[in-house]
N, C-alpha and C positions, 0 to 999 in steps of 0.2 A: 534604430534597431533593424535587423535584417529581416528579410523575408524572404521564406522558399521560394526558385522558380525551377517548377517539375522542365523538363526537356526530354526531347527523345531522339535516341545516338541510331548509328548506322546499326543495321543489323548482321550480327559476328557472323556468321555463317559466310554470307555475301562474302566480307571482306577477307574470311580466309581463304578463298577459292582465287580471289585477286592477289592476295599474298604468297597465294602457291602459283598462280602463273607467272607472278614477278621474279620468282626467286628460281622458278625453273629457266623465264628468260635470260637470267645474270647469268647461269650455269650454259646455259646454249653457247653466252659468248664468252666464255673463257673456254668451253669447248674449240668454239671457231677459232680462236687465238690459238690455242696448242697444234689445230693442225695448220693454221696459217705458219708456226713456227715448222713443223716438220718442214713444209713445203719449201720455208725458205733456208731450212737447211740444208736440201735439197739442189736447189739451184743456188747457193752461196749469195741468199739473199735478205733484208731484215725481214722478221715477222710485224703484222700486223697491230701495235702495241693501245692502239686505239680500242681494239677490241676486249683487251684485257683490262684497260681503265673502264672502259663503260659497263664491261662484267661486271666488277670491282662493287663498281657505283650503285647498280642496278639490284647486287645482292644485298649490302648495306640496308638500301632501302625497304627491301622486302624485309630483313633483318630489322628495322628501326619501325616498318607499320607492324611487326607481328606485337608491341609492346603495345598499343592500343586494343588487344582485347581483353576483357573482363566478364566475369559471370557473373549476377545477383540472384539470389535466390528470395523465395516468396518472404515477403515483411524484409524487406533488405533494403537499402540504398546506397547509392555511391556518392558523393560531393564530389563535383568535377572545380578543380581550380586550376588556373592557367595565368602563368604569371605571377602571382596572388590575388588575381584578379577571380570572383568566387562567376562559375559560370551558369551554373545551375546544379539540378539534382535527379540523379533517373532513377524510381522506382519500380519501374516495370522491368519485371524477372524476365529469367532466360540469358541468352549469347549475346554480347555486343560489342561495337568495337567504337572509338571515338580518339582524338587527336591525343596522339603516343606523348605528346609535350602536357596534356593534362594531367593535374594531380589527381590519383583516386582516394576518396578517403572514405572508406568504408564505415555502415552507421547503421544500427541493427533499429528496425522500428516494429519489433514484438513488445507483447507485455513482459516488464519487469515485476521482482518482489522485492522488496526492500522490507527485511526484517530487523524492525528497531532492538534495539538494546532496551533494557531496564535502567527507567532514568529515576533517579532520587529529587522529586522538586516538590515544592509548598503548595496546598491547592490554596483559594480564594481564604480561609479562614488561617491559612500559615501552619495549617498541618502539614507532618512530611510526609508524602505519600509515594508510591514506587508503581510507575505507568510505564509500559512498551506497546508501539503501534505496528502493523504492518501495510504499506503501501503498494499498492500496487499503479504502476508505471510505463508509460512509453513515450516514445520520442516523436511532437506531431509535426514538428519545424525543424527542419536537417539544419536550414541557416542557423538560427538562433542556437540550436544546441554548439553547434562546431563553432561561432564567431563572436556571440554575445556572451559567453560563461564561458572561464576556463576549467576542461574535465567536468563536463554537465554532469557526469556520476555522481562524483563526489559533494558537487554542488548539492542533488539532492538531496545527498546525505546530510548533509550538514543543515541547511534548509528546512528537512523534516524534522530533527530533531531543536530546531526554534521553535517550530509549530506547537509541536507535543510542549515544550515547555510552558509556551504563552498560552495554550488553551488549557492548560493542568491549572494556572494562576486564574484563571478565568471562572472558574467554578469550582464551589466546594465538591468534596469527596463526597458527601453524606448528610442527612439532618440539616435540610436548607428548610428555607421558609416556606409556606402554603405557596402550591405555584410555582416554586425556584426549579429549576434544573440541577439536575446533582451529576456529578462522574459517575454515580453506582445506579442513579434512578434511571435518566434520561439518558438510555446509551445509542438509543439512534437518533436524537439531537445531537450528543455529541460528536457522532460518527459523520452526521453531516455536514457539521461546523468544523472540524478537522478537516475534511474534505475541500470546502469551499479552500478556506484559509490555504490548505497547500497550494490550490490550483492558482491564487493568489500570486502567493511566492512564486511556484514552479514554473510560470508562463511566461515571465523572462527566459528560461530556457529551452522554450520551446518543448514543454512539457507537460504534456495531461493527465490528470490524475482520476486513472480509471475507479477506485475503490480506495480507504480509508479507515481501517477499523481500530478499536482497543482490543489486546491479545492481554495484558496484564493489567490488576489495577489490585492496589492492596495498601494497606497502612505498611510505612518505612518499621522496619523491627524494632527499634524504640521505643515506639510507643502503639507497637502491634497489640501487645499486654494491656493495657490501660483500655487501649479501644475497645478490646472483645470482652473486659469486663462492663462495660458498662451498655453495651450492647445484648450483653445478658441479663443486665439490670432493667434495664428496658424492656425486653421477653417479658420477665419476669411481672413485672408491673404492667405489662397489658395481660396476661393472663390472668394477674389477681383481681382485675376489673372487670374482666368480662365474667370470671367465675362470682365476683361479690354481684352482677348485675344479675345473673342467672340467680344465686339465691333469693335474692330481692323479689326476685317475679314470682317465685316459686311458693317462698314465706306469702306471700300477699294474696297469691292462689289458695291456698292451704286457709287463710283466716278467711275469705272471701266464701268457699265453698263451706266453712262449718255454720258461717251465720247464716247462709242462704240456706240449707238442709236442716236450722235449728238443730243440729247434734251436739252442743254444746253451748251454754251461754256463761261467756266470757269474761271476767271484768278486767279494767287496764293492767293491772298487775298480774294476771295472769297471763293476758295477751303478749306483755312483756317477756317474761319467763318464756314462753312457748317459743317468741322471736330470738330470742337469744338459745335458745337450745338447738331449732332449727338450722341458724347461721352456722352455730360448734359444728355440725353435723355435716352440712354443706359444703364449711367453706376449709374444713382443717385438711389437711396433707395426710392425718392416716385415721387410721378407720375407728371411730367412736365407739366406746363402750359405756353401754346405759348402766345408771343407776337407780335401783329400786327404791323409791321411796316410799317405805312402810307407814309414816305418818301421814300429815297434810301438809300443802301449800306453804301454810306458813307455822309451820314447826318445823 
């Protein structure tokens, strides 16, 4: 595996001050040429032809150092290669200049967002359930990214959604056991275990995975139907528990305070009656209408 090595190039300014006295000096002497030419047309004599190769020479050169300068800007890098030989990496912004024969390969090391797709896969109990993550990303190793993975981008991409895959199979959506972690319960475990896992994968390319999150999680439309019914059946059946405990307490109140206040004494069959009236009363869905009984108990 590669590893960065940061470097630091001549500074651009400098060098173009040298690239403008080079290229003004090449001009002087094809200057000096043209008039060494008059002069030896003058006296029917050659000109100086020295003068105008080394003019030649000297602007080329100016011409061939002006390709060694480059700008980076903040959160930027260049990969310098020379030969193919990888020579280092300069991050420090601002003006520079470095050998015209090096490759610049420009490599942006801000944060990325990597906004997953909606993926259709099975969680842990073989439901199909429909998850999208969003990653967010940078580049921490210019080597690795440019020479270890080809199109570190894409890489992630593809990468990320392994991850999302194998941790969607990792854990049920919902309704795990006392304890379990769920995709809908435990969503900053899951956020962290996503996390980990990409940094995993993504550090062969020299890649840190700043954040992690789930953006979507829902039952596949197939069996979206099925789900929410019985999810309401559920509702339903802890409300009818909690309502039957509440009348329980209540009924039990109620026989409790008439034998302590002696305002009624009771016998089982009547205590009966009274509990089951009570419950009707408490536990039905619409509003009870009494009826008068003109005789007794048991008529």
């Amino acid at each position: 595996m590669n590893r960065e090595r940061e470097i630091h190039v001549l500074n651009g300014w400098a060098m173009l001050l040298l690239n403008i006295v080079v290229l003004l000096g090449g001009l002087a002497l094809v200057v000096a040429f043209i008039f060494s030419a008059v002069e030896a047309d003058r006296v029917n004599g050659l000109p100086n032809f020295w003068l105008l190769i080394g003019g030649a020479l000297v602007i080329a050169s100016g011409v061939f150092l002006c390709f060694g300068h480059f700008a980076l800007q903040p959160n930027e890098g260049r990969v310098l290669i020379l030969f193919g030989a990888y020579r280092g990496t300069v991050r420090e912004s601002g003006f520079h200049w470095t050998n015209p024969l090096n490759t610049k390969q420009r490599i942006s090391l801000r944060s990325r967002n990597l906004n997953g797709e909606k993926l259709k896969v099975n969680d842990k109990r073989g439901n199909p359930v429909e998850i999208a993550v969003v990653v967010v990303w940078r580049v921490q190793d210019t080597a690795q990214a440019c020479f270890d993975v080809d199109q570190y981008v894409e890489y992630v991409e593809v990468q990320s959604e392994s991850a999302v895959r194998h941790l969607a199979n990792c854990y049920a959506y919902d309704h795990g056991e006392e304890g379990e972690t769920t995709l809908r319960s435990g969503v900053e475990e899951i956020n962290a275990a996503l996390q980990q896992e990409l940094q995993e994968r993504l550090a062969k390319a020299g890649v840190a995975v700043e954040e992690a999150r789930l953006t979507h999680l829902a039952y596949a439309p197939e069996i979206a139907g099925a789900m929410l019914r019985r999810q309401q059946a559920e509702a339903i059946i802890a409300a009818r528990q909690k309502i039957v405990h509440g009348a329980v307490s209540m009924v039990q109140m109620a026989l409790h305070d008439l034998a302590e206040q002696n305002v009624i004494e009771l016998d089982e069959e009547r205590k009966a009656a009274m509990v089951g009236n009570l419950l009707v009363v408490l536990c039905g869905e619409t509003e009870a209408h009494p009826v008068i009984n003109t005789g007794t108990l048991y008529t």
